[in-house]
N, C-alpha and C positions, 0 to 999 in steps of 0.2 A: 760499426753498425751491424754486421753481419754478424758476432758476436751475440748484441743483443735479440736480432729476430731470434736465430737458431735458441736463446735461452727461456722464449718468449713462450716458442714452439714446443719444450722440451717440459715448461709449465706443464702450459695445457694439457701434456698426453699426462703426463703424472696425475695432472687434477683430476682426468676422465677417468684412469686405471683406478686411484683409489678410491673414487667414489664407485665405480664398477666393483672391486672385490667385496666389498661390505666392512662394514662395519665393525663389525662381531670379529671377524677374520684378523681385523686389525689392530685388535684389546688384545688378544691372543695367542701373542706372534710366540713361535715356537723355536729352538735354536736355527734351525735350517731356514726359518723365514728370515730371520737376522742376515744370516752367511748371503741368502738372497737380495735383501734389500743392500748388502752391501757390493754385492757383486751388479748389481744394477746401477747403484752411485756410480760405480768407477765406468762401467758402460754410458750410462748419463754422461755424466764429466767427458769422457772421448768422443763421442756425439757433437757435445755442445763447442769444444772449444777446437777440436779436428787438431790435435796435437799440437796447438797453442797454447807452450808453458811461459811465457811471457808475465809478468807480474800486473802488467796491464790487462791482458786477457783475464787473467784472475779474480781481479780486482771489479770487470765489466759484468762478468758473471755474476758475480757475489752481489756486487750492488742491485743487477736486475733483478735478481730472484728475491734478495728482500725487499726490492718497492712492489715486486707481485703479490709478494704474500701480504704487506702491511697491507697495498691497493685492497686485495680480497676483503682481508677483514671489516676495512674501511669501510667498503660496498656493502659488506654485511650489515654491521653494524648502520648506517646510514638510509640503507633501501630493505624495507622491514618485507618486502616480495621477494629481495635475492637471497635472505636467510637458509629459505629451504634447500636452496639450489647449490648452495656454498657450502653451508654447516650440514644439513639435513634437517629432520625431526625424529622428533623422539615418537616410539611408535610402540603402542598397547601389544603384547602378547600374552599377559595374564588377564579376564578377568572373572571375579566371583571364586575366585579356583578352579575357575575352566582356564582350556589352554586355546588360545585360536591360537588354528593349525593355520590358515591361511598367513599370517603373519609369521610365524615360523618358516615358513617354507621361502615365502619371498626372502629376510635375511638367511635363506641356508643354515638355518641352524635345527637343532633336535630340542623334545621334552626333553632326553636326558641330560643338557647342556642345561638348559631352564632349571632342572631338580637340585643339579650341581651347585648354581650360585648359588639357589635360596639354600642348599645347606650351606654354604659360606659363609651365609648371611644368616644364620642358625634358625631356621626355618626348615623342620623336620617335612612338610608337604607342603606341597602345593594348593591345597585344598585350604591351608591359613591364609592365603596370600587374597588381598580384594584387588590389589593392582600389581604388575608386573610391567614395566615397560624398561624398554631400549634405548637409550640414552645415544643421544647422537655421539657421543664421545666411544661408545661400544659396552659399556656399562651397563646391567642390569637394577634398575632402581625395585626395591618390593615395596609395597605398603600393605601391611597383614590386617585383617579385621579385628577389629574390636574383639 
């Protein structure tokens, strides 16, 4: 049982940290966030299990963390109020070909990161663009004017 709190517990900081870093931060990941996100696993994993290599301890782990994560979705998908809180929203940063800053600043991110996708997206300015939003996934979606 003690297995499972500690997995329970190990959730939740994860779930608050990555909804804490952002979004954008998360689409993004650069080789050193990799080398990090891995070096946190194996920090997790010694956390969770306190040097219980037992296949049973393993096995405890594993299971709880996939009923947390299906539970989550579950909750998501089921209670249309925990959506925001679970997944996010998706959130306006372009419109008209203006940029709201204030929405920029909140995700941490810059126009030039903005200018970037929409050339990715072969969209020479931003001034084509009538909508730009954020995609809870960390995705820039555009939709250009007519």
């Amino acid at each position: 049982m003690d297995l499972v709190l500690r997995t329970v517990v190990v959730f939740l900081i994860i779930f608050v940290v990555t909804r804490a870093v952002g979004r954008r931060e998360l689409s993004s990941m650069e080789p050193f966030d990799l080398i990090l996100l891995v070096v946190i696993g194996d920090l997790v994993q010694q956390g969770v299990t306190q040097s219980d290599y037992s296949l049973t301890g393993t096995a405890t782990v594993i299971v709880t963390l996939a009923l947390l994560v299906v539970g989550t979705a579950y909750l998501s998908f089921r209670f249309r109020r925990l959506r925001p809180l679970l997944e996010g929203e998706p959130i306006l940063i372009v419109s008209d070909g203006h940029v709201i800053e204030r929405s920029l600043r909140k995700q941490r991110m810059t126009v030039e990161e903005v200018e970037a996708e929409a050339r990715l997206s072969s969209i020479a300015s931003l001034e084509e663009v009538r909508y730009a939003v954020l995609e809870s996934n960390g995705q820039i979606s555009f939709i250009k004017k007519d």
